[in-house]
C-alpha angles and dihedrals in degrees: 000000000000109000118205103255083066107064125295121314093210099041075055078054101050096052095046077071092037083081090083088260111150109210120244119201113235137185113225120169122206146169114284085237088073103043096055081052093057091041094052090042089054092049094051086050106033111235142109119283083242088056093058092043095059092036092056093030088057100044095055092051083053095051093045093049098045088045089052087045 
């Protein structure tokens, strides 16, 4: 995950979109417990929960692509 020294955390986001993706809403149910991770990890970096989800979501595509590549 990208920390915050080392360049924003929500412009990461952004051009994550900028890829001509159009967002979808989806439901996704989960234990409290993580919630109240996600919650705390978007406090210490001030953004939204939606935002660390991405973020980590789309980390993790990343690293699975680049290790099938």
């Amino acid at each position: 995950m990208i920390e915050p020294e080392h360049g924003s955390y929500v412009a990461d986001h952004e051009n994550l979109l900028s890829r001509d993706d159009t967002p979808r809403k989806i439901n996704i149910s989960m234990p409290e417990w993580m919630i109240d991770e996600l919650d705390a990890a978007a406090r210490h970096l001030a953004v939204p929960r939606q935002a660390v989800i991405n973020m980590w979501i789309a980390d993790r595509l990343k690293s699975e692509s680049n290790a099938r590549a």
